[in-house]
C-alpha positions as CSV (number, residue, x, y, z in Angstrom):
1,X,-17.3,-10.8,-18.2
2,X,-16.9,-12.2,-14.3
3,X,-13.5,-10.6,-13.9
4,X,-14.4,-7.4,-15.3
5,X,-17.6,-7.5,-13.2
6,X,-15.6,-8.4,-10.1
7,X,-13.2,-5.6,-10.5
8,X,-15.5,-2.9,-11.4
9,X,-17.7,-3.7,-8.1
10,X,-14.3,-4.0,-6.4
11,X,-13.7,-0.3,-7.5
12,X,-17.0,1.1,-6.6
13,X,-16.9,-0.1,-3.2
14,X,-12.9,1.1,-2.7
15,X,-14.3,4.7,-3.8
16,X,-16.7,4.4,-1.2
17,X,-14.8,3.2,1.7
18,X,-12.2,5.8,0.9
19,X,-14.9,8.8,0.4
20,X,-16.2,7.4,4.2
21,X,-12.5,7.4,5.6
22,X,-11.8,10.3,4.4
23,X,-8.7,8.8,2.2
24,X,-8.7,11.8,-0.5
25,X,-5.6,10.7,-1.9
26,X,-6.9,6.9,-2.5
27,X,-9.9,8.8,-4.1
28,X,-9.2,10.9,-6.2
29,X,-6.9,8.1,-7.8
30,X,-9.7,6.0,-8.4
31,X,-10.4,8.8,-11.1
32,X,-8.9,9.1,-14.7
33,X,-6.6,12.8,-14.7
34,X,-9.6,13.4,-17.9
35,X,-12.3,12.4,-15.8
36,X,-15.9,14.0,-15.4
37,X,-17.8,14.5,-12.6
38,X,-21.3,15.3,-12.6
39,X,-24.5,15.8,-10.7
40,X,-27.2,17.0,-12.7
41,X,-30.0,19.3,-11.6
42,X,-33.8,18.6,-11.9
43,X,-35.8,20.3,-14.8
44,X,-38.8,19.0,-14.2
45,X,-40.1,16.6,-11.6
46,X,-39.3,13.5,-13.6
47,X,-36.3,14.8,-15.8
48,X,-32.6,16.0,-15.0
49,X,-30.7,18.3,-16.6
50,X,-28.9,17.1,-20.1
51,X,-25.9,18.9,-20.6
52,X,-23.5,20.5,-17.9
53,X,-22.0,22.9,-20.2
54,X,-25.3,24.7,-21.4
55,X,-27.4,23.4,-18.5
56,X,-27.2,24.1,-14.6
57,X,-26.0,21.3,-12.3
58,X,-25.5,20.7,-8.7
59,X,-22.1,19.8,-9.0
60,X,-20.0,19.5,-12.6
61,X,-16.0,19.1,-12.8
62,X,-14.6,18.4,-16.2
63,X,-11.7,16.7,-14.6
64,X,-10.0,15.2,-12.3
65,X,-8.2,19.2,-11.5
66,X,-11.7,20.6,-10.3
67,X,-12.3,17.0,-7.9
68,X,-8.2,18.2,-6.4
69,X,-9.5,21.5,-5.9
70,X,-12.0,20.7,-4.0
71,X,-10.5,18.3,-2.2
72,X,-7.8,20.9,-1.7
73,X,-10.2,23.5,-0.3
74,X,-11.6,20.9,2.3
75,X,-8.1,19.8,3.7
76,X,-7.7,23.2,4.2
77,X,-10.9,24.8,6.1
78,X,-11.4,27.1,3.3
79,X,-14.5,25.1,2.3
80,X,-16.8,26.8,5.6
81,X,-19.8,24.6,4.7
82,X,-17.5,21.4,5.5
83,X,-16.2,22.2,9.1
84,X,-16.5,19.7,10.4
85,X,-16.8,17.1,8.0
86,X,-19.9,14.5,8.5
87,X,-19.6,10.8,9.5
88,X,-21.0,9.8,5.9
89,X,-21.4,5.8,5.2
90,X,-21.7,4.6,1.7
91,X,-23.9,1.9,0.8
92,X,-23.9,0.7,-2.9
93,X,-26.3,-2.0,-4.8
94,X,-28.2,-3.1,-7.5
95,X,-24.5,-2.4,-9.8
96,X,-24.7,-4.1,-13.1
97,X,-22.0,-3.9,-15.5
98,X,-22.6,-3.9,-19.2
99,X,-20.1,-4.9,-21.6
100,X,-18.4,-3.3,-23.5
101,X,-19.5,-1.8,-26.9
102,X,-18.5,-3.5,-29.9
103,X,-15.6,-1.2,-30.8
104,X,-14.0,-2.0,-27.4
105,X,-13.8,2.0,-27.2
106,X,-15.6,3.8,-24.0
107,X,-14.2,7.2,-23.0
108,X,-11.8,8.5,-25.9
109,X,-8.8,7.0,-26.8
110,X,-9.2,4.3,-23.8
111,X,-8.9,0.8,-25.5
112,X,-11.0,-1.1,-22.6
113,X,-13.5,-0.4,-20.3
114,X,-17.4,-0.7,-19.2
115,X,-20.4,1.1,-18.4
116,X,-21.8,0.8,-14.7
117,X,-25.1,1.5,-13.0
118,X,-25.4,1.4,-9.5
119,X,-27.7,2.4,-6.6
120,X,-26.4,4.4,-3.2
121,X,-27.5,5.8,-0.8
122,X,-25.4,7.8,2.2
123,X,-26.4,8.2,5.2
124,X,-24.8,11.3,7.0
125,X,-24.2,12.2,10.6
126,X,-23.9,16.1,10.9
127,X,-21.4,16.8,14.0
128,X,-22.6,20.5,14.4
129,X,-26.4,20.3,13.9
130,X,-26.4,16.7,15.5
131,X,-28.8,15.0,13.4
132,X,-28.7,12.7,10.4
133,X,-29.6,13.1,6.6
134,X,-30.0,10.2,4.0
135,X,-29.3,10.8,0.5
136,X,-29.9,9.0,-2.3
137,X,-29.6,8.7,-6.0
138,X,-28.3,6.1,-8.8
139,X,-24.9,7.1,-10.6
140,X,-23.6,5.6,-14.0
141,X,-19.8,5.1,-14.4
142,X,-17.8,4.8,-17.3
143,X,-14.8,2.8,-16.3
144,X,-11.5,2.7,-18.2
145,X,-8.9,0.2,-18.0
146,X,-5.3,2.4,-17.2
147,X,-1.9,0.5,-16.4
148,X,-4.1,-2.9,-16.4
149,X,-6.8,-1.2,-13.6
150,X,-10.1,0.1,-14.1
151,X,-10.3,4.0,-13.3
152,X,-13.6,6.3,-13.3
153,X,-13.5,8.1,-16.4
154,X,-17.3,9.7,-15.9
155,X,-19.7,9.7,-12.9
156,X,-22.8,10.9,-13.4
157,X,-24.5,10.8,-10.1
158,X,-28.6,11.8,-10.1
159,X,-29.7,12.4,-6.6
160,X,-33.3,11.4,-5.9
161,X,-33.9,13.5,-3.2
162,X,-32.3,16.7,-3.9
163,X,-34.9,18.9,-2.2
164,X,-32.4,18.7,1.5
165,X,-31.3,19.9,3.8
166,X,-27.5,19.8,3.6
167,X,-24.6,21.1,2.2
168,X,-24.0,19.0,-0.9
169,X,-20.3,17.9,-1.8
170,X,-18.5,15.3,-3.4
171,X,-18.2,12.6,0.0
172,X,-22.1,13.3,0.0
173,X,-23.0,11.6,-2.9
């Protein structure tokens, strides 16, 4: 359970260094080409929204194709609300990994893999505006072993303070 703990912390904190270096590329393979992204909305004060299908949410990809596209339309200018692109810093904690369920099965046909909770918050420096935002949230991973390394096969990310205000995207959160 050490070594699986080890490398899933190890590939929480690679997505983040790559999300604050901009390193698309690196990112986006951290992510199984199945993967889900998701940031549910609020319903309530104290509950989020259940399912992004039937359900709005502030951000929802169904895989890895959606997380390229956006990626693509960054890289490219197209994505107005992005030029220029914050200073963003990730800071992770409080990740504990649980084991995996007894039929060794986690996100379809995957034969290995864990569930992960973890804490961030980002701290953002906005070039134009010149001021900084702080975002923060908790996110739960499903994590997949692939060619003998974990990938992300699900993030769901709940931001805490979603009432901001900035432009949310993926290197936000």
């Amino acid at each position: 359970m050490s070594a699986l703990r080890g490398a899933a912390c190890d590939l929480l904190y690679r997505e983040a260094l790559f999300l604050d270096t901009q390193r698309w590329d690196e990112w986006l393979g951290l992510y199984t080409s199945d993967c889900e992204y998701w940031v549910p909305a609020w319903k309530s004060a104290h509950q989020v929204t259940e399912d992004p299908k039937r359900e709005i949410s502030l951000i929802y990809y169904a895989s890895r194709a959606g997380l390229e596209d956006r990626v693509w339309r960054v890289r490219s200018g197209r994505s107005v609300a992005s030029k220029p692109l914050p200073r963003t810093q990730h800071v992770l904690s409080n990740i504990l990994v649980e084991s995996p369920p007894s039929d060794g099965v986690i996100a379809g046909d995957a034969a290995s893999g864990c569930l992960v909770h973890a804490n961030w918050t980002v701290h953002q420096f906005m070039l134009k505006s010149r001021d900084v935002q702080v975002l923060f949230g908790r996110s739960e991973y499903r994590l997949v072993e692939s060619e003998g390394q974990l990938q992300i096969a699900r993030r769901k990310s709940i931001l805490l303070n979603d009432l901001m205000p900035a432009m949310l995207d993926f290197y936000s959160l």
